[in-house]
C-alpha positions in Angstrom: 47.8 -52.5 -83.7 51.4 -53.9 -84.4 53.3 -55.3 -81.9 56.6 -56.1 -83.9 59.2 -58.1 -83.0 63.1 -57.0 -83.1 62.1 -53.7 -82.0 65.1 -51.4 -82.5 65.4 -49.6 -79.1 68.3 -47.0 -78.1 69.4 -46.6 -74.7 71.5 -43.6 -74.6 72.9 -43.4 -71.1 75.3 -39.9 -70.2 76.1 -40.4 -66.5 76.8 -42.8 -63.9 73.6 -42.1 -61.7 71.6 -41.9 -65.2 73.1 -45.5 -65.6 71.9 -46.6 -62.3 68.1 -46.0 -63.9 68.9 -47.1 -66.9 70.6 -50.3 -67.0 67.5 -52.1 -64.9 65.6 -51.5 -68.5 68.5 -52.5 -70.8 68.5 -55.7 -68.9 65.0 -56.4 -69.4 65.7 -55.0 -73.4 68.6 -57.8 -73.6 66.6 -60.6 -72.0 64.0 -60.5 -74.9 65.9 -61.0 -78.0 63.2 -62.1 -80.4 61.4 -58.5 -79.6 64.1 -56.1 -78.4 67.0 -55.0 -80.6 69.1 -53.4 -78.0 71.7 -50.5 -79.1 73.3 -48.6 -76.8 74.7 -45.1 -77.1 77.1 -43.7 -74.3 78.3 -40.1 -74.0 78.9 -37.6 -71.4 80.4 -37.6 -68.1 80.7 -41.5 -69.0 83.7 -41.2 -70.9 85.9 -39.2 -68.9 88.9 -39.8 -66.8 88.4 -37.0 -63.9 84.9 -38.8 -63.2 86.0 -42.6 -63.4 85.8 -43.6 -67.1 82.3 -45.2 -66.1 81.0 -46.4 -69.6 83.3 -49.4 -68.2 81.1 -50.5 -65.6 78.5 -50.5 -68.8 80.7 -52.7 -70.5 81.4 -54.9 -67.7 77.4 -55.6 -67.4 78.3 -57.4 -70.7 76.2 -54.6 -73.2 78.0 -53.9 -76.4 78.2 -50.2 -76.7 77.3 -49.5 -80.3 78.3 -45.7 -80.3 80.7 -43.7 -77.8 80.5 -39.7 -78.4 82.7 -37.3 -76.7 80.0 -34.3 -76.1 81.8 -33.1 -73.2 83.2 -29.1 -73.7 85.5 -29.0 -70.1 85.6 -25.8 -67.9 82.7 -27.3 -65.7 81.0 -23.8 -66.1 77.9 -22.6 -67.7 79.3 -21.8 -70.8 81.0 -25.3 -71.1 77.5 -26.7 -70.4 76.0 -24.8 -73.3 78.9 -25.7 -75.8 78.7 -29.3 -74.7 74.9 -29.4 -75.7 76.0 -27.5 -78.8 78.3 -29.9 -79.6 76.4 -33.3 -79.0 74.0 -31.7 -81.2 76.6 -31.6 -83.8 77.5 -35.3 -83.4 74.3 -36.6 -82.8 73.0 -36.8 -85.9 75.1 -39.2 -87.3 74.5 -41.5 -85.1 70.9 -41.8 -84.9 71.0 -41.8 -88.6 73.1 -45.2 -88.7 70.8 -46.9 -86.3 67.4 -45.2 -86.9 65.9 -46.7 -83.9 61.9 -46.9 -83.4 62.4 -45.8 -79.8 65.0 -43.4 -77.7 65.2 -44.0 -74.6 66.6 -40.7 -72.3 66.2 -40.3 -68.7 65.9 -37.4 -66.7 66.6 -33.9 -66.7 70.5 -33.1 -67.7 71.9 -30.9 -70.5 72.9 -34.3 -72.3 70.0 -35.6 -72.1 68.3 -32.3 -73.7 70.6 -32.5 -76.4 69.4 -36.4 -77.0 65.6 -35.4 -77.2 65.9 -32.6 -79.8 68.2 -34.3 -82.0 65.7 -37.3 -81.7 62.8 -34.9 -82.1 64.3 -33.0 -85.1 64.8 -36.7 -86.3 61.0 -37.6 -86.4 62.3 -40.6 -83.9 59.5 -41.5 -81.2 61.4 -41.1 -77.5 60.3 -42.7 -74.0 61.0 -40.5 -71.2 61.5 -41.6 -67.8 61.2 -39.5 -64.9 59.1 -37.1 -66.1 56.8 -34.9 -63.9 59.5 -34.8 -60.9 60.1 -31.1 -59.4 63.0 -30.0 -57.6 63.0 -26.7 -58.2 66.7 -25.6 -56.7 68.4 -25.7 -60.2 68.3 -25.3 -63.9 67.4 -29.1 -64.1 63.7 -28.5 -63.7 63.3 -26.4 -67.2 65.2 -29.3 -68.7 63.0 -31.7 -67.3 60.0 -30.4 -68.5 61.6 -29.3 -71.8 62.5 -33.0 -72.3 59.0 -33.7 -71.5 57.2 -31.9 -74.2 59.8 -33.4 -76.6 59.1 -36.4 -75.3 56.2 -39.2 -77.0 55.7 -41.3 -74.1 56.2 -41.0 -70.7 57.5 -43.7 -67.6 56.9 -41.8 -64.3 57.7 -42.8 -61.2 55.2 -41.0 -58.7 51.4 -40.5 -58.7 52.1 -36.8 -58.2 54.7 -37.2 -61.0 51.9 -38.7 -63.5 49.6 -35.2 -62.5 51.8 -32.9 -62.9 52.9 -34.5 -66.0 49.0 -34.0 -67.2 48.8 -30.9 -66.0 51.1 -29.9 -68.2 48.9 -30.9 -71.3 50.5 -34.5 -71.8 47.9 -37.1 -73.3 47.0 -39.2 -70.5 47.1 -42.4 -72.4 51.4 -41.8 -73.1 52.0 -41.7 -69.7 52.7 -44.8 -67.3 53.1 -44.4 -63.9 55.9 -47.5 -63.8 57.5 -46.2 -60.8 61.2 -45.7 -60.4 63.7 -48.5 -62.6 66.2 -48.4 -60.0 64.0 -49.9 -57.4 64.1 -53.3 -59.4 67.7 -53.8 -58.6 68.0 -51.9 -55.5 65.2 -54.1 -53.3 66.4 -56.9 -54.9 69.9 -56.7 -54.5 70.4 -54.4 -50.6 69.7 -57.6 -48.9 72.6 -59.3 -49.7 74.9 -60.5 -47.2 78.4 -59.3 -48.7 77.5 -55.8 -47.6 80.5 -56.3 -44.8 83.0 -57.1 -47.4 82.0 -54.0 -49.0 82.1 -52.2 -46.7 85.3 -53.2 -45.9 86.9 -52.6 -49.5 85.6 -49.1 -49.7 85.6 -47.4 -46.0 88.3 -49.9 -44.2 88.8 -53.1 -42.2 87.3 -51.7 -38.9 84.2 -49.8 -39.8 80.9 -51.3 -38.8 77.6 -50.7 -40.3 75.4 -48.1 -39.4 79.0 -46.4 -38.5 80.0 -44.5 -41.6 79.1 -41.7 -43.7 78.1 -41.4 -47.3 78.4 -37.6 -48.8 77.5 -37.0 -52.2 77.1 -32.8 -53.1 77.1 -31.7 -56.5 76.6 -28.0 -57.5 73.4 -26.0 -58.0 73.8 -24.5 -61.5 71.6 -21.5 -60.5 73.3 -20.3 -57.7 77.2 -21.6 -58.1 78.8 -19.6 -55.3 76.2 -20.5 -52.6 76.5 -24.2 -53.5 80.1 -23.9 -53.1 79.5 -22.3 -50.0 77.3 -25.0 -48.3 80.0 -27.4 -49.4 82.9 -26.3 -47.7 80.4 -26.2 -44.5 79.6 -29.7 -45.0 83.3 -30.9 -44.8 83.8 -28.7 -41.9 80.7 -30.3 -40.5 82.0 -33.7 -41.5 85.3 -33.0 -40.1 83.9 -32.3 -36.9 81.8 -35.1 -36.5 84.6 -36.8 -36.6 83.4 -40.1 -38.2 84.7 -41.8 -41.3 83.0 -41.0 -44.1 83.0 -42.0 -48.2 82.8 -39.4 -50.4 82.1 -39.4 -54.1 83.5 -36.7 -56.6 80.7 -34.2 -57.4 78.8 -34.4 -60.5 80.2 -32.0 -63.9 77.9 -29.4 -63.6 79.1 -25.9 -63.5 80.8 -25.4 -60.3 81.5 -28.6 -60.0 85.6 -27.6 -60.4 85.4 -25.4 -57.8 83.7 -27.8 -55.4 86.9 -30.6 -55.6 89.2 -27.3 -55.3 87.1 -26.5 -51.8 87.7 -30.5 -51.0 91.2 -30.6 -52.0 91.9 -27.1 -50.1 90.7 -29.0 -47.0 93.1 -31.8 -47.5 89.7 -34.8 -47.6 91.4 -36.6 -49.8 95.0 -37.4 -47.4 92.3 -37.0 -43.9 92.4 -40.4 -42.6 88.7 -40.4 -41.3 87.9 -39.9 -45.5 87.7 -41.9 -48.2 87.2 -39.6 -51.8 86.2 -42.1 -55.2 84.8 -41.1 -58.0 82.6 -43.6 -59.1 81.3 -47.0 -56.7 79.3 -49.4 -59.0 75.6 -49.2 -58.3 75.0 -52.6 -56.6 77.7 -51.8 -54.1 76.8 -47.9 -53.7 73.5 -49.3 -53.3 74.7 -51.6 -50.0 77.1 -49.0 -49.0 74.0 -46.2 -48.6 71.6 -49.0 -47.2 74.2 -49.6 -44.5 75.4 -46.2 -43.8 74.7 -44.3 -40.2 73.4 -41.5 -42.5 73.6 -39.9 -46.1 74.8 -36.3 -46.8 74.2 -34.1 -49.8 72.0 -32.9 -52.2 72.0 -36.5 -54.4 68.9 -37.6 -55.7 69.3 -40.8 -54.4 69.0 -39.2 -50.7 65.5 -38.5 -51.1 64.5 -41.2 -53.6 66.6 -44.5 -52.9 67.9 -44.2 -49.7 64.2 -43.7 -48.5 63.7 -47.3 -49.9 65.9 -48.8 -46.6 65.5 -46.4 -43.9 68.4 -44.7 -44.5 68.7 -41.3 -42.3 69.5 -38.2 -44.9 70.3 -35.1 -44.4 69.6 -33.0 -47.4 71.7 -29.5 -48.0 70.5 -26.5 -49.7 67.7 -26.3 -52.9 69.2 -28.6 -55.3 66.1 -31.2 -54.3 63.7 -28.3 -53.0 59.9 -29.9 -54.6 61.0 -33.5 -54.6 58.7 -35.5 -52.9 60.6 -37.3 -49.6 60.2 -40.1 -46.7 60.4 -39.1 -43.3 64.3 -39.9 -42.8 65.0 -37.2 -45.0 65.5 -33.6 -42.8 66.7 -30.4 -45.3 68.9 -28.2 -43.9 68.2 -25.1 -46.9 71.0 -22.6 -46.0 73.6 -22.1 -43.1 75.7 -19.7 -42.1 78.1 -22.1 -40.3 78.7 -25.5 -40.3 77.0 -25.7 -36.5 73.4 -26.0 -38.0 74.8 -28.9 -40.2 76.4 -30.3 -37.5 73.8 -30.5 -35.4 71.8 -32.4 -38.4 74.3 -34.9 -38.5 73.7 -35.3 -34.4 70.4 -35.7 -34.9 70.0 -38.1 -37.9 73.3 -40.2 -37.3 72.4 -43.7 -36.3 68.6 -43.6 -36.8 66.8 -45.8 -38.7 63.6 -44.5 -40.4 60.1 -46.9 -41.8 61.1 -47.8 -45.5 59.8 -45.7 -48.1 57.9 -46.8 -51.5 57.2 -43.0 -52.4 59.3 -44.0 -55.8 58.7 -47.4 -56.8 57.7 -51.3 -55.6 60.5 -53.3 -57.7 58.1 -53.6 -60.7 58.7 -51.0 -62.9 61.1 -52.7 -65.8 58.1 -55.2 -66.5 55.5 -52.4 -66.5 57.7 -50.3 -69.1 58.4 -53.5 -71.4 54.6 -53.9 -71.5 54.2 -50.7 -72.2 56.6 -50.5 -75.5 55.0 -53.5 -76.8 51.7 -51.7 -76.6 53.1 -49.0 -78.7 51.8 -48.5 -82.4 54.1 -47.6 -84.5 51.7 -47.3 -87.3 50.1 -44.1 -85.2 50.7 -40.3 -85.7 54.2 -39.4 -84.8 53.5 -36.0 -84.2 52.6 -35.2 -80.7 49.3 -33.8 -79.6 48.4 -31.9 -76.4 45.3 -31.9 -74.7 44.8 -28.8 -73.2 42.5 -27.5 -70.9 39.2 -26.0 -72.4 39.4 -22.1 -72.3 37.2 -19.7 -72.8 37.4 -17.5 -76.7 40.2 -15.0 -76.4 39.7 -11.4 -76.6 41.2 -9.6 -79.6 43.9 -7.6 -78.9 43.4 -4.0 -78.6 44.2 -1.3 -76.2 41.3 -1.5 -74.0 42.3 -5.1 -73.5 45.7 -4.0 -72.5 44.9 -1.9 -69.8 42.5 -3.7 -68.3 42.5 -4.2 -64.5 43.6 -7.4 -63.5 40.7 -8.4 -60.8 39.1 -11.5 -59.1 35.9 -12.5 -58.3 35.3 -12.4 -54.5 32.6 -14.5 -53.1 31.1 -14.8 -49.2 29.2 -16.8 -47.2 27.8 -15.6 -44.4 24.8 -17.2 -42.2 22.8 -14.4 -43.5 23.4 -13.2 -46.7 25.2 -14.7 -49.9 28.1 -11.4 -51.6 29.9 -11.5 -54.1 32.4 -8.7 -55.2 34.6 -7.6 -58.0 38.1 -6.6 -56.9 41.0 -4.6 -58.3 45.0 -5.9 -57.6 45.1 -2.9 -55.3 42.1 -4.1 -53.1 39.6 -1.7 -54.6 36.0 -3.0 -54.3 34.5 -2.2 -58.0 30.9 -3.5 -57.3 29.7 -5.6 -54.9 26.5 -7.7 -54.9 24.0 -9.3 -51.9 21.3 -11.6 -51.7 19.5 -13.7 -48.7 22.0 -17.2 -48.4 19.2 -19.7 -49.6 18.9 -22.1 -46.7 19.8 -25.1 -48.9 22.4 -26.5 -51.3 20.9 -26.8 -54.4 19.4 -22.8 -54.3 22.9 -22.1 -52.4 24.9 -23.2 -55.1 22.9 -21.8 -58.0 22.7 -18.3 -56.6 26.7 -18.2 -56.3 26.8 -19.5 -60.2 24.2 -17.1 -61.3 25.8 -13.7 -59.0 29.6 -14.8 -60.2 28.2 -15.0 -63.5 26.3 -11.9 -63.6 29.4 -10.0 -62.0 31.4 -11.6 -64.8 29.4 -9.3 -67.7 29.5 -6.1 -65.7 33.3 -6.4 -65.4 33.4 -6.1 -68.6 31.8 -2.7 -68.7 34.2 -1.8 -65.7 37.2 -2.9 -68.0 38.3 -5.9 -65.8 39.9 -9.1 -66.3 38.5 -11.9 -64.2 41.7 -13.7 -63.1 40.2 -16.5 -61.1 37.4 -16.5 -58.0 37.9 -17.0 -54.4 35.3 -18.2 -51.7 35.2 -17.4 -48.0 33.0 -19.6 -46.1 32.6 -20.5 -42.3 33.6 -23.6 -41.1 36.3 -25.7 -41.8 38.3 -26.4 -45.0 40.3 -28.1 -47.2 41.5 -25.1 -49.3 43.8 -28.2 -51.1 40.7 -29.8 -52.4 38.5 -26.5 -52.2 36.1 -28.6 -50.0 34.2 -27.7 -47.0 34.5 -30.2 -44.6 32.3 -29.5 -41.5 30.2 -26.1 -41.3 29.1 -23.6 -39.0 25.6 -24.1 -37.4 24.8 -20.8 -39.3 24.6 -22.4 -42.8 22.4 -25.5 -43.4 24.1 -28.5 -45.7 26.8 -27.1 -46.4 29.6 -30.1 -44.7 31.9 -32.6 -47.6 30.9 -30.2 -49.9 33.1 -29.7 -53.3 32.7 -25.9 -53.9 35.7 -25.9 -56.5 34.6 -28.4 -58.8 31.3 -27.2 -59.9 32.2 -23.5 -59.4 35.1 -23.7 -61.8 33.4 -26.0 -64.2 30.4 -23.1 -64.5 32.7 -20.3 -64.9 35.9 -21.7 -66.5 37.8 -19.9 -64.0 40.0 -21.3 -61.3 39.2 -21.6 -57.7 40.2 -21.1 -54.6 38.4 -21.8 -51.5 39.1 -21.4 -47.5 37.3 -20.0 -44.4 36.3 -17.0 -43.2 39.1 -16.3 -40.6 42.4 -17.5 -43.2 40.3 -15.0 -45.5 41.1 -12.2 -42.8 44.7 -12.8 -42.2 44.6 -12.9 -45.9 43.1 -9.9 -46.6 45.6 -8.4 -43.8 49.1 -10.0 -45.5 47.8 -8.3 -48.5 45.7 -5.2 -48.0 46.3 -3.9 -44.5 48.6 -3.8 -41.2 49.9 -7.6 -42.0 51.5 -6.2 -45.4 55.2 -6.9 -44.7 54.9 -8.4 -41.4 56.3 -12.1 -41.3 54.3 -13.2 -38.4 51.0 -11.8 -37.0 47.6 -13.4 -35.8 44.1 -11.8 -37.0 41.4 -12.1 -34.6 37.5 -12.1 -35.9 35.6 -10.7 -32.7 31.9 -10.6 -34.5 29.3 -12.8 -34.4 31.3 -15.7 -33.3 35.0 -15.5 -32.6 37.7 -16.6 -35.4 41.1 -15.6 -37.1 43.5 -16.7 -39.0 47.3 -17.4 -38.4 50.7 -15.6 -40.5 53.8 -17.4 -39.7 56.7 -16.8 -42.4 54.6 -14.8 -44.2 52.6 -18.1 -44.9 49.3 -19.1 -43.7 49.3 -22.2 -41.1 46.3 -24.2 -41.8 47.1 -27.1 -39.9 47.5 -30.8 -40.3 43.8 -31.5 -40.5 42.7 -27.9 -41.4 41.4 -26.4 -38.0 44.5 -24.3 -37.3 43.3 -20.8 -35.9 40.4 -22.1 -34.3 40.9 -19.3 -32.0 37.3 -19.0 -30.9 37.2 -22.3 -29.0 40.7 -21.7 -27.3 39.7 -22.8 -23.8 40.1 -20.3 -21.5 37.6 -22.2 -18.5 37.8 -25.9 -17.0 33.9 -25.0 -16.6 33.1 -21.7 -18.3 29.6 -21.2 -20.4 28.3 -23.4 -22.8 30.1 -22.7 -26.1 28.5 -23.5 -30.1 31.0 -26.3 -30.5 29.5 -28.4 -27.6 32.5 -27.8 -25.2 32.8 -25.2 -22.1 35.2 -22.7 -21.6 36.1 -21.0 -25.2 36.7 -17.8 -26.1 33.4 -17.9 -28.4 31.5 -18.4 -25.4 33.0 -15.5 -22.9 33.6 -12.9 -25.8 31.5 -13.1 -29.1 28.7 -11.1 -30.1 26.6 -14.0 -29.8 27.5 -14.5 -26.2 27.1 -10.6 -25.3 24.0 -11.1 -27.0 23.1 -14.3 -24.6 23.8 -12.1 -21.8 22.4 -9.0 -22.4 18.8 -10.6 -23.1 19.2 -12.6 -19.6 19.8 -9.0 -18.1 16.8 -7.6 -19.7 14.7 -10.8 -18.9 15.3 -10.0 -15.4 15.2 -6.6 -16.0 18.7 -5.3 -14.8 20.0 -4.2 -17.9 17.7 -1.1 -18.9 19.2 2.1 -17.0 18.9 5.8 -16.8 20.0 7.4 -20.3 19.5 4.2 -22.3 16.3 4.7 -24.7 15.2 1.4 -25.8 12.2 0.5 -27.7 9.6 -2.2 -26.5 9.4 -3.9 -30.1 13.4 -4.1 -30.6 15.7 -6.9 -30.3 18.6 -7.1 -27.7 22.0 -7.1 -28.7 25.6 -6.9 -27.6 25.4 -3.7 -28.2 22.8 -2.8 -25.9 24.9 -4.6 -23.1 27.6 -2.2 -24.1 25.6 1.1 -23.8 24.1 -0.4 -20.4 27.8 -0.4 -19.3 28.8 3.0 -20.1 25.9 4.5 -18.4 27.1 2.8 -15.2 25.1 -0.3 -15.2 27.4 -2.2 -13.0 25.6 -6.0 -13.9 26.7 -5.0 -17.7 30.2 -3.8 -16.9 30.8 -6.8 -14.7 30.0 -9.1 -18.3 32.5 -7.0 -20.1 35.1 -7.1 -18.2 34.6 -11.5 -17.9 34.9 -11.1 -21.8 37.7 -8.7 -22.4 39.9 -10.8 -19.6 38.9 -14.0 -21.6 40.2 -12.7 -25.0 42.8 -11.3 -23.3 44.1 -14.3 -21.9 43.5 -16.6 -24.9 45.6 -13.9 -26.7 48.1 -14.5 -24.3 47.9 -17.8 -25.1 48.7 -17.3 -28.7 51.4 -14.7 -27.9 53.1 -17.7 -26.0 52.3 -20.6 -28.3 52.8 -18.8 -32.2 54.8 -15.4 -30.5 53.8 -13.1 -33.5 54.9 -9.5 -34.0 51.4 -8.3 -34.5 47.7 -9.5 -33.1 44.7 -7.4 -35.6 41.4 -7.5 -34.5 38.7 -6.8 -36.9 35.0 -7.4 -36.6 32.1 -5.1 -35.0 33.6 -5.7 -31.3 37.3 -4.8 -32.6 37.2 -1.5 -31.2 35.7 -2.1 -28.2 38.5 -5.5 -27.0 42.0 -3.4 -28.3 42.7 -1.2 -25.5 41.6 -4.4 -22.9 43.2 -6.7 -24.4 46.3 -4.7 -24.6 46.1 -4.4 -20.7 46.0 -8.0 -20.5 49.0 -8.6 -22.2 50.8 -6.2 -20.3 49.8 -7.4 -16.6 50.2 -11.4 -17.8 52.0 -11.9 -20.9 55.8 -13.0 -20.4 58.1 -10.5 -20.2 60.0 -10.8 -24.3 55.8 -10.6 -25.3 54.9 -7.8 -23.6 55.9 -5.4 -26.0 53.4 -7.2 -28.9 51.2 -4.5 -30.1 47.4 -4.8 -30.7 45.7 -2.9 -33.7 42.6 -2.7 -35.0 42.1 -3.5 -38.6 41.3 -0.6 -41.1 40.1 -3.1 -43.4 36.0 -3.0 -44.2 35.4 -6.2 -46.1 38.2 -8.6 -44.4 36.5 -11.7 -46.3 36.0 -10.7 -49.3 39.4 -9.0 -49.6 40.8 -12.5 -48.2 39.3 -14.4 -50.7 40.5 -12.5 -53.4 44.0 -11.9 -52.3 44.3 -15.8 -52.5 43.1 -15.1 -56.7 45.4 -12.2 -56.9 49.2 -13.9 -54.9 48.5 -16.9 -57.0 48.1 -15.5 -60.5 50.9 -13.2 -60.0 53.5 -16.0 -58.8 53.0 -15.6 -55.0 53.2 -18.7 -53.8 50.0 -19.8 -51.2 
């Protein structure tokens, strides 16, 4: 391996908040002379006067600039954006020619920086990529992100989630370096100082205190110009409300960006005595000014990544940072209408102070990254390879192939039997398989491998394409992790158990795993009366008692996965004994196993056989011998019913008052039986505003299996679960 010394490294730096990441690393370059040959290329925003001439804070760090390129088309619209890449692309060359580098650095996601990588790319030059990974999926910054990324040799990310996704996208694991973020080493270094008053002072005015100002930083969302525009002018009405004095920086040059200082201007910020407008503050002193600041406004990065390192309170407008990961002082206000919901975010987050935040970095990173280019071997391949996933051979192309039916692979576990089932996109079942559940893991988890695979050759003969399986199960589950976390008392060994992992790795399909009752709200949001409905609840009334909760057309699973435990709603200080080991749930009043319960009591004490019921001596008692007993007027029966229908009743009531849905399905064997009941229920105790929530049946005949495949079929055709 070589490790040479006077490394040629290029910084090329294009903006003022690029900078910011940057210059932590160019320090650390200048510091090592006998290794690091530092040159520094500027271009962008950097070098013009509307946005503060800022390659001369670069300059004042005492860094000779070695190239300065003027790459920037103005117009500050899309097409400006395009011709600016187009012509950095024309100048680039040159430049990277005279200093033939062994290293680019480029940072981040902006159309300079794009413009950097390919050149460098085109140019056979290795390039170190910082930032990589990061999603924030409210602009056209994302696709340049990534782009950058598979230009890219090496990698210097900043998150752990960063460094997955960065994998997941077929990066070589041994490029990439989770550093953390560059701009932590100065930042937790430097927000301690005690000048912050003084500037303070210089940049808001004599009187202001800390903790007593705003910082607003909005810059334009290049997918979606107008709206952006929009959510700005509501922020400086908000601000101007509020009524507090506030800095604010000149927005980025994005598209858009034009139209945003128009908006500012229009609203006379920049003569408003409460505001201060700049465009540009130096880092170190931006860096005190946010630390001390009441709270922080905008849709700036360093809301959610920097100001998280001191507490900061943030409020965070529109999409421009939607996917970024954030502390718990940042709260997103996505749209507004009016500048009242943004107002009444600045109420709640002014003047808080929030845990600090290390989501982004521990002050370490520039060591880590110089470490890291010393460990590069210059003497290896400098063409890129990927490592991608193994797939499975591809099928030729021919028409058959073309119109096949996109499908998934549907399996379910039940305490009885083991089914798995092919289904279409429209929810057709094509062939559907059962065998006895084996009653442990081992025999469990090689009848599911040996049915999937089986239903895997005759889809073929049915002209299907497998897209990916899905597993209902009882119990609870992590459907993150595709683990079972605690099961039912129905199916042996079967708690921490990892179905995903050895499912996938059998078939080569992906996975997807969740319980039974999430499975029918599923299967309902996709198949049957949920289609459309934004909120609804699904209530299992079989066996036991489950269901599954719709809210925003989303499924709520819960902090710890047992949301929609709606079987063990207490409904009783002192009721029956229910499965979980409490007293009181709905399981225990209304479930087939408790009709069951009390329909063998009955018949123990021989009360529940009357006139017109024909019952053989050799056959078991079920619920549904408790409901015959009742329609032919045995009153001991009907006296059961009715304590089980007024149970789920009222535990729907509950729900209607905690979730307040549009909808309530019940499916199951007892559906039927509980609508018109529970219906009547609602009506004589529900509140007023939910008495007029309707209770329907489902139509559906295989709710879990149709669950479990709707989660295949909304995620391989971009719905997001």
């Amino acid at each position: 391996m070589w490790f040479g010394f006077d490394w040629n490294v290029a910084v090329a730096t294009c903006n003022r908040a690029d900078y910011s990441k940057l210059a932590p690393i160019m320090f650390g370059l200048k510091s090592h002379p006998e290794e690091f040959e530092l040159e520094v290329v500027v271009l962008g925003s950097h070098l013009i006067d509307d946005y503060g001439n800022t390659f001369r804070m670069i300059e004042q760090d005492d860094f000779d600039i070695g190239s300065k390129l003027h790459t920037i088309v103005r117009g500050e619209d899309e097409a400006a954006m395009v011709e600016s890449v187009g012509l950095a692309l024309v100048k680039l060359p040159d430049v990277l020619q005279r200093l033939r580098p062994d290293i680019l650095i480029v940072h981040g996601d902006r159309f300079d920086a794009l413009a950097l990588a390919t050149a460098a790319a085109l140019m056979n030059i290795r390039i170190l990529h910082l930032e990589g990974g990061e999603v924030r999926s409210g602009t056209i910054d994302d696709s340049i992100r990534h782009a950058i990324s598979k230009l890219a040799h090496y990698h210097a990310c900043c998150t752990r989630r960063a460094e997955q996704y960065l994998i997941a996208m077929c990066e070589d694991h041994s490029r990439i370096l989770l550093t953390g973020c560059p701009s932590y080493d100065k930042l937790l270094s430097t927000h301690h100082k005690e000048d912050y008053k003084d500037i303070i002072k210089a940049w808001i005015g004599d009187s202001v205190q800390a903790q007593d100002y705003i910082v607003a930083l909005q810059h334009p969302v290049t997918t979606d110009i107008q709206h952006s525009i929009k959510i700005y002018g509501l922020m400086l009405d908000a601000l101007l409300s509020f009524n507090k004095k506030t800095l604010i920086l000149f927005p980025n040059i994005d598209a858009g960006s034009k139209e945003m200082v128009r908006v500012m201007r229009k609203k006379g910020i920049e003569q408003h005595p409460n505001f201060r407008a700049v465009k540009h503050i130096p880092f170190e002193q931006f860096i005190q000014l946010v630390c001390h600041a009441g709270c922080m406004i905008g849709n700036s990065s360093c809301g959610v990544r920097e100001a998280g390192a001191f507490g900061t309170p943030v409020i965070n407008l529109g999409t421009r940072q939607t996917g970024r990961e954030t502390g718990e002082n940042v709260l997103h206000v996505r749209d507004a209408d009016t500048h009242n919901k943004i107002y009444h975010a600045l109420e709640l987050q002014f003047g808080k102070r929030y845990p600090c935040s290390n989501i982004y970095g521990d002050g370490n990173a520039v060591p880590r990254i110089l470490k890291f280019l010393r460990a590069i071997d210059l003497d290896d391949p400098l063409q890129k390879t990927f490592c991608f996933p193994t797939v499975r051979d591809s099928i030729s192309q021919d028409i058959d192939h073309i119109l096949e039916t996109q499908s998934a692979l549907s399996v379910d576990l039940g305490g009885t039997n083991l089914r798995v089932a092919i289904i279409s996109m429209k929810g057709k079942i094509v062939e559907k398989y059962t065998q006895p559940n084996p009653k442990t893991f081992e025999a469990r988890m090689q009848l599911i491998v040996k049915m999937c695979l089986d239903a895997m050759r005759d889809a073929i003969t049915f002209n299907c394409r497998i897209l990916g399986v899905g597993v209902s199960t009882g119990g609870r589950v992590n459907p993150q992790e595709g683990v079972v976390l605690h099961s039912t008392k129905l199916i042996q060994e079967w708690s921490s158990i990892d179905l995903r992992t050895p499912i996938s790795g059998a078939l080569h399909l992906p996975v997807w795993v969740d319980n039974d009752g999430n499975c029918a709200a599923l299967a309902e949001r996709k198949f049957g009366h949920g289609k459309g409905v934004e909120n609804f609840v699904t209530i299992i009334t079989g066996t036991g008692i489950g269901g599954g909760i719709i809210h925003n057309s989303e499924l709520i699973h819960g902090s710890t996965f047992c949301a929609a435990e709606l079987g063990h709603i207490m409904v009783s200080l002192d009721g029956p004994e229910c499965s979980c080991g409490s007293r009181g749930c709905l399981e225990a009043y209304a479930s087939g196993m408790a009709l069951q319960r009390e329909a063998k009591r009955l018949h123990d004490e021989d009360l529940l056989k009357v006139e017109g019921m024909d019952m053989k001596l050799s056959e078991p008692i079920t619920a549904a011998h408790l409901i015959n007993a009742a329609r032919l007027g045995n009153s001991k029966a009907d006296a059961i019913l009715n304590r089980a229908y007024t149970a789920l009743g009222v535990g729907v009531v509950n729900i209607l008052h905690t979730m307040n849905p549009s909808l309530v399905i019940l499916s199951g064997v007892l559906a039927s039986y509980y609508q018109d009941p529970v219906q009547k229920i609602i009506n004589e105790r529900a509140l007023f505003s939910a008495q007029s929530i309707k209770v329907v049946t489902s139509d559906l005949e295989e709710p879990a299996l149709l669950g479990a495949a709707s989660m295949v079929l909304d995620y391989t055709t971009r719905r997001q679960y």
